[in-house]
C-alpha positions as CSV (number, residue, x, y, z in Angstrom):
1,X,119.9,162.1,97.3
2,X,119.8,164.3,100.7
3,X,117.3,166.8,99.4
4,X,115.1,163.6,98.5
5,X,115.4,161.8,102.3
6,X,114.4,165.3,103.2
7,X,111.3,165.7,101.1
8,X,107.7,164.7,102.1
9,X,107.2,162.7,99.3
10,X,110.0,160.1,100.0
11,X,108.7,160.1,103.7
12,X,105.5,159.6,103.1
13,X,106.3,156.7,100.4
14,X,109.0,154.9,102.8
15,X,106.2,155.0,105.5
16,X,103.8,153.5,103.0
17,X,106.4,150.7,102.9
18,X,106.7,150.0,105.9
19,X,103.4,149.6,107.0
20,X,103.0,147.5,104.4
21,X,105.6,144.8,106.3
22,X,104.1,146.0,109.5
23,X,101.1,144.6,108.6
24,X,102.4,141.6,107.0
25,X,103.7,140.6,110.4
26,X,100.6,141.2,112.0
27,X,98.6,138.7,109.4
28,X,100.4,135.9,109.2
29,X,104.7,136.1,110.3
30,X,107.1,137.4,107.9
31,X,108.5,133.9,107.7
32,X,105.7,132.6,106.0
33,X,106.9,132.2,102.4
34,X,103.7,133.2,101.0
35,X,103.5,136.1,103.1
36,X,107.0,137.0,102.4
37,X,106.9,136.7,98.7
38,X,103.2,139.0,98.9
39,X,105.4,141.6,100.6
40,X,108.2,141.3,98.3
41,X,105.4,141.3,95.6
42,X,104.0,144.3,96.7
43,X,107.3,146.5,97.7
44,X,108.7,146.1,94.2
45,X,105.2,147.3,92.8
46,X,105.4,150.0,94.5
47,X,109.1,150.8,94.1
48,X,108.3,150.3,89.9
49,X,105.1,152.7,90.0
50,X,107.4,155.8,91.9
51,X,109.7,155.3,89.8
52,X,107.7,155.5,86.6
53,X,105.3,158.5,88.1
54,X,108.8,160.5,89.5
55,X,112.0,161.4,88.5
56,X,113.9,159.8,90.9
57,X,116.3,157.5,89.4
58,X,117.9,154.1,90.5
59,X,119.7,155.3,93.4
60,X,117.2,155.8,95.8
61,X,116.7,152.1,96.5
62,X,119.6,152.1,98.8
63,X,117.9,154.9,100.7
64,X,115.4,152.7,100.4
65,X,117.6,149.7,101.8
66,X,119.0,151.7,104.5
67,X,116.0,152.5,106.1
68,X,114.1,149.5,106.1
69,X,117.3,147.9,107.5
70,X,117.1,150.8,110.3
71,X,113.5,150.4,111.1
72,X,113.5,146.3,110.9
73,X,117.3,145.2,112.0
74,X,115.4,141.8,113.0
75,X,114.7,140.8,109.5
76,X,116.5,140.3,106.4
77,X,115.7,141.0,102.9
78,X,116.2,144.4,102.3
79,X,119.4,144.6,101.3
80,X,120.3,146.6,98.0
81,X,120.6,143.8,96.1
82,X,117.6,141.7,97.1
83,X,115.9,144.9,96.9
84,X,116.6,145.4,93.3
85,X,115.5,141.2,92.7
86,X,112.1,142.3,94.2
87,X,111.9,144.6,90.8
88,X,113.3,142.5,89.0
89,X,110.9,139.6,89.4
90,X,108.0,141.7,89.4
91,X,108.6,142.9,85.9
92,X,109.4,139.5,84.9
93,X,106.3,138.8,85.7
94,X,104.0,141.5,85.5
95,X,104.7,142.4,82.5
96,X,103.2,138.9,81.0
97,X,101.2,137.4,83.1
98,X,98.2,139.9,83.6
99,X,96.9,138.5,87.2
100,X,100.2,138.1,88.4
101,X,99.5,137.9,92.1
102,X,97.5,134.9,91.5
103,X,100.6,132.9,90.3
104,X,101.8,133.3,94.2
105,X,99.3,130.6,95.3
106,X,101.5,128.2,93.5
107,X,105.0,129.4,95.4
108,X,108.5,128.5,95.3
109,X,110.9,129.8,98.4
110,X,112.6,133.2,97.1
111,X,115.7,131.8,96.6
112,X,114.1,129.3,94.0
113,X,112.4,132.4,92.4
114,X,116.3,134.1,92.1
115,X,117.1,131.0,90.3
116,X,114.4,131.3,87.6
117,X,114.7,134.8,87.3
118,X,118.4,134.6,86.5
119,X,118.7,131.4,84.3
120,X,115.1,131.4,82.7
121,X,114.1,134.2,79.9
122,X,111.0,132.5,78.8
123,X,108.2,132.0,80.7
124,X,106.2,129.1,79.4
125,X,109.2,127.6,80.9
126,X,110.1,129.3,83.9
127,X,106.4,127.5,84.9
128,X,107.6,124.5,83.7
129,X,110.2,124.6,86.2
130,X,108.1,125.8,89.1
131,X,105.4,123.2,88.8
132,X,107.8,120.8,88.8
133,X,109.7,122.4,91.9
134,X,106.8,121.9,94.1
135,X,105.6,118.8,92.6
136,X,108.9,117.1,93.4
137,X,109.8,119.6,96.4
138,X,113.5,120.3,94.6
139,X,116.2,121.6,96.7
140,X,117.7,125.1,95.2
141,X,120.2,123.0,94.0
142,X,118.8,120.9,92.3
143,X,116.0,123.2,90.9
144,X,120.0,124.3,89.4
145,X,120.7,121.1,88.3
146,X,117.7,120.2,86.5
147,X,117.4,123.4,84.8
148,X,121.6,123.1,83.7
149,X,120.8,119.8,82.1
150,X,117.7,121.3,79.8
151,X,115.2,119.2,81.5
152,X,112.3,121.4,79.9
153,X,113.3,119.9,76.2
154,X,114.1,116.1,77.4
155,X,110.8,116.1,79.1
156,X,108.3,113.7,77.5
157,X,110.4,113.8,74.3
158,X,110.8,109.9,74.2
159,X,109.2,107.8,70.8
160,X,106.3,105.6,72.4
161,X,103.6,103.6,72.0
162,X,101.5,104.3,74.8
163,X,98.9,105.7,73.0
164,X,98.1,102.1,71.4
165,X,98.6,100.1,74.7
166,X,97.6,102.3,77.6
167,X,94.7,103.7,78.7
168,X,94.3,107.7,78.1
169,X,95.2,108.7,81.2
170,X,97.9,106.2,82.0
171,X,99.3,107.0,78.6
172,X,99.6,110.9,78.7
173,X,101.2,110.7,82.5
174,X,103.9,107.9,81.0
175,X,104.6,109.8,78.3
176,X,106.0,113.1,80.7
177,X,107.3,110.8,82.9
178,X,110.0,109.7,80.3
179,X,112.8,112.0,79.1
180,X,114.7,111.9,75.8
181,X,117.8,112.1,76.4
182,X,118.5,110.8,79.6
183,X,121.6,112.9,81.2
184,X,123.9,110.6,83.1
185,X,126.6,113.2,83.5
186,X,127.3,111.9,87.2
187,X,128.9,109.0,85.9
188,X,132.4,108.1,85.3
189,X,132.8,105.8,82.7
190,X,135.8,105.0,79.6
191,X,134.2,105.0,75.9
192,X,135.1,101.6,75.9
193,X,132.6,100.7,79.0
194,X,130.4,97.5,78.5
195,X,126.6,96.9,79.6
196,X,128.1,95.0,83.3
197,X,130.1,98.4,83.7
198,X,127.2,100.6,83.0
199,X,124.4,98.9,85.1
200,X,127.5,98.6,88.0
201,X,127.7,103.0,87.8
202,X,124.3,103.6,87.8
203,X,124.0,101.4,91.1
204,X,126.6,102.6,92.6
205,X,125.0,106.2,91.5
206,X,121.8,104.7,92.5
207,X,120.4,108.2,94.5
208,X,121.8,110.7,91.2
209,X,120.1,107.9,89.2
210,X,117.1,108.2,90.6
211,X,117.0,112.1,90.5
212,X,117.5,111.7,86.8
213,X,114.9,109.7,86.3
214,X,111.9,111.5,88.1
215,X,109.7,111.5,91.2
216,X,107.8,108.0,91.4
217,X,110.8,105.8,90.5
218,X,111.2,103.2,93.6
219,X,114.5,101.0,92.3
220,X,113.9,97.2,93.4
221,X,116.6,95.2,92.1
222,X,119.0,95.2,89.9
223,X,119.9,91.5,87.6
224,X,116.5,90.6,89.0
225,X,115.0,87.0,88.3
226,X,112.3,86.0,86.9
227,X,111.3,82.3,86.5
228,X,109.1,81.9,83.2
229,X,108.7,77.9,82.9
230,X,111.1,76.9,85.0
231,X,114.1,79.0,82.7
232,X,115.2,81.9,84.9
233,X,115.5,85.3,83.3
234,X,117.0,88.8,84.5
235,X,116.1,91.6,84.2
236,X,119.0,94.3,84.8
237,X,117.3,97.1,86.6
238,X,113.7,96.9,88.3
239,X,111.7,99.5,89.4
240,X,108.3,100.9,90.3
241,X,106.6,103.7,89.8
242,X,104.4,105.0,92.1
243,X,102.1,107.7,90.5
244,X,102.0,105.3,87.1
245,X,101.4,102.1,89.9
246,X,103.0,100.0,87.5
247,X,106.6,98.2,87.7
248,X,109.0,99.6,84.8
249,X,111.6,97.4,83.0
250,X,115.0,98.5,82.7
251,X,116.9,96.4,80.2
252,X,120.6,98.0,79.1
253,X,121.9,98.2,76.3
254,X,125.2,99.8,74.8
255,X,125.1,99.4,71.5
256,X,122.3,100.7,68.3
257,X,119.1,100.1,69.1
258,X,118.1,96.9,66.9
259,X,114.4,95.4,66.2
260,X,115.5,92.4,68.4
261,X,115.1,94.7,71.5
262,X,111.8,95.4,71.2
263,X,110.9,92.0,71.3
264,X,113.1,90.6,74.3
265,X,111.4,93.8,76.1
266,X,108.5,93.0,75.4
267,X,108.7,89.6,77.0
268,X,110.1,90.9,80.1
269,X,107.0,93.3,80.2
270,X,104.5,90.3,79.6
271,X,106.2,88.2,82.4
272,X,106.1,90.9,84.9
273,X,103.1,91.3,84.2
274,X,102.1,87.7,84.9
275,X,104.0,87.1,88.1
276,X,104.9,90.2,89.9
277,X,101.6,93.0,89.0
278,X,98.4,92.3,90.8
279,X,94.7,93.6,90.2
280,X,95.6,96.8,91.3
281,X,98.6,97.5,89.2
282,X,98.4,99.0,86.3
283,X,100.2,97.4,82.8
284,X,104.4,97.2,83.2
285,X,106.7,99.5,81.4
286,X,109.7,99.3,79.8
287,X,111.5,101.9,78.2
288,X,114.5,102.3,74.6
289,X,116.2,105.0,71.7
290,X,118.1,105.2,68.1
291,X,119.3,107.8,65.9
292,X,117.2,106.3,63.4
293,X,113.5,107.0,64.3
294,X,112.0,105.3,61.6
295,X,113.0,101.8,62.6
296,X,112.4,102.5,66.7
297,X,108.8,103.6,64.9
298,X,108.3,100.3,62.9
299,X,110.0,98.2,66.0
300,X,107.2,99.4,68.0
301,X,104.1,99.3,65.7
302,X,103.0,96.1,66.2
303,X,104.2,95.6,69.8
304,X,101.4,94.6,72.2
305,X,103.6,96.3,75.2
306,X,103.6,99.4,76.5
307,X,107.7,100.6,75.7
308,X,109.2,103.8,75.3
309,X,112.3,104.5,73.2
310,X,115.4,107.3,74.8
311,X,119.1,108.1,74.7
312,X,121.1,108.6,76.9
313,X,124.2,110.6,77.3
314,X,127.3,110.9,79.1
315,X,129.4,113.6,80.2
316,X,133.0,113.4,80.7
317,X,135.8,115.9,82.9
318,X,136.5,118.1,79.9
319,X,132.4,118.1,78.7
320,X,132.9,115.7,76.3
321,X,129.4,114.1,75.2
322,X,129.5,110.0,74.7
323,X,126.0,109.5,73.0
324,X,124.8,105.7,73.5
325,X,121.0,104.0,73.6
326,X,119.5,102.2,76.2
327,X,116.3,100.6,77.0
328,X,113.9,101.0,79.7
C-alpha cells in the first residue's frame, strides 16, 4: 500500500475526507448524532464510490483509519472496524431505499444502527425496529432484547374485536398495541405453577413486565376491587394506557381458553367502565388466546366489549418453551 499513501490521488481523496468532518464540526459538533451519522453517511459513500471507480482493494481503509486517527486523535470513530460498519450500513441501505439520506431525519444513535445492521436482513423490518426505537426511546439493550424475542411478528398479531366495538382510530392503535404471543421469558416459574403463582412473578417482575407489554402501560393494582351492587369483585392486574386513555383489564388465566372467559371479561370491562372511566376516557380493554381460533372467534362475536385474545409463553434455563393462555 506504500506507493498508494504516496500517490496524489489517495492524498487528494483522504483530504476530501477530512474536510468533510472539518466541516461537520464547524456546523453543528461532531457529537450531534445527526451530524455524526451525516458524516458517517457521507465517508462510507465516498469510500464505496473509490472503490468501485479504482482498483484499490479492501486494504486501504486502514490507511484510511490511520490517518484520520492521526489528524483527529480527539475523536473516535475511525477505527478499522467502525470504518468498515460505515460501508456496511450504507449499502444496507442505499442499495434499497433510493433517498437514503432522508431516512437520517428519523435517527437512532450509531450503536443502535450496528445492532440493526447485524441482526436485521430485511428492511421492512429493520424500520419496524427503528420507529419503534425512537418511539419508546429503547436502550441498545433492549433495542437487543426486543429484536431476540421476534417482536416484529408478535406485534398486533392478537384475535380481536375492536373493529366492532371501537372507534376506527381507537381500534387500529389497540390492535398494535397487543402482541401475540406475549414473551415472559424473565420469569421463573415450575410447569405446575397456578394463576396466584403467576400474577405473584409478574409483580414481582413488574418493570420486565411492563417492557413486555409496551410503552403506555401504567400498572395500578393488582387483585383490585371493584364493588358492583354491594358484591366486591377483583380484578387480578389493572392498568392504564396512556396513548389508548383507556384502563385495560388483566384477568389470568392458566388453563385453555373457554367461552366462559369472555363473558366474566366482559363484565369486568362494563364495570370499569361504570365506576372508574370518566368522560374523557375512552372505552376499557381487556385482553385473551387459544390454540383453537375458531372458538376465541365465536367467543367474541357477539361480545359488546372491546377484548383481545393472546398467548403467552415462558422460557425456562435450558430454552424450554411452556405455552399457556391468558387474558388481558
Amino acid at each position: 500500500m506504500s506507493s498508494l499513501i504516496k500517490s496524489e490521488e489517495y492524498k487528494n481523496f483522504i483530504k476530501n475526507i477530512k474536510n468533510k468532518i472539518y466541516s461537520s464540526q464547524i456546523k453543528a459538533g461532531i457529537s450531534v448524532n445527526k451530524e455524526m451519522l451525516m458524516l458517517y453517511w457521507n465517508i462510507a459513500e465516498m469510500i464505496v464510490e473509490k472503490q468501485e471507480k479504482s482498483s484499490w482493494g479492501s486494504g486501504f481503509i486502514n490507511e484510511i483509519s490511520k490517518d484520520l486517527k492521526k489528524e483527529f486523535p480527539e475523536m473516535k470513530g475511525f477505527s478499522k472496524r467502525n470504518l468498515l460498519y460505515m460501508k456496511r450500513w450504507f449499502l444496507y441501505w442505499n442499495e434499497i431505499v433510493q433517498q437514503a439520506v432522508a431516512q437520517l431525519e428519523n435517527i437512532i444513535p450509531w450503536g443502535h444502527n450496528i445492532v440493526i445492521i447485524e441482526k436485521i436482513k430485511d428492511i421492512e423490518t429493520a424500520i419496524f425496529y427503528i420507529n419503534k426505537t425512537i418511539e419508546n426511546n429503547w436502550s441498545r439493550a433492549v433495542l437487543v432484547h426486543q429484536i431476540e424475542s421476534g417482536l416484529y411478528n408478535r406485534h398486533g398479531k392478537a384475535i380481536n374485536n375492536f373493529k366492532e366495538n371501537l372507534p376506527a382510530i381507537q381500534s387500529d392503535l389497540a390492535k398494535q398495541v397487543l402482541k401475540d404471543p406475549y414473551c415472559f421469558d424473565f420469569l421463573t416459574l415450575t410447569e405446575d405453577y397456578n394463576e396466584r403463582e403467576l400474577e405473584n412473578a409478574l409483580v414481582d417482575n413488574i418493570t420486565q413486565f411492563l417492557l413486555e407489554l409496551g410503552a403506555g402501560f401504567s400498572y395500578l393494582g393488582r387483585q383490585y376491587k371493584l364493588n358492583v351492587g354491594g358484591d366486591d369483585f377483583y380484578i387480578d392486574l389493572l392498568f392504564y394506557h396512556v396513548k389508548l386513555h383507556s384502563y385495560v383489564v388483566v384477568e389470568l388465566k392458566t388453563v385453555k381458553f373457554i367461552p366462559e372467559f369472555a363473558g366474566k371479561l366482559n363484565f369486568y370491562i362494563s364495570a370499569v367502565d361504570g365506576i372508574l372511566a370518566t368522560e374523557t376516557d375512552n372505552p376499557t380493554i381487556g385482553i385473551c388466546k387459544s390454540k383453537n381460533d375458531t372458538v376465541v372467534e365465536y367467543s367474541l362475536k357477539d361480545v359488546n366489549k372491546a377484548i383481545g385474545v393472546s398467548e403467552y409463553q415462558l422460557t425456562n434455563f435450558f430454552l424450554m418453551s411452556l405455552n399457556h393462555h391468558y387474558q388481558v
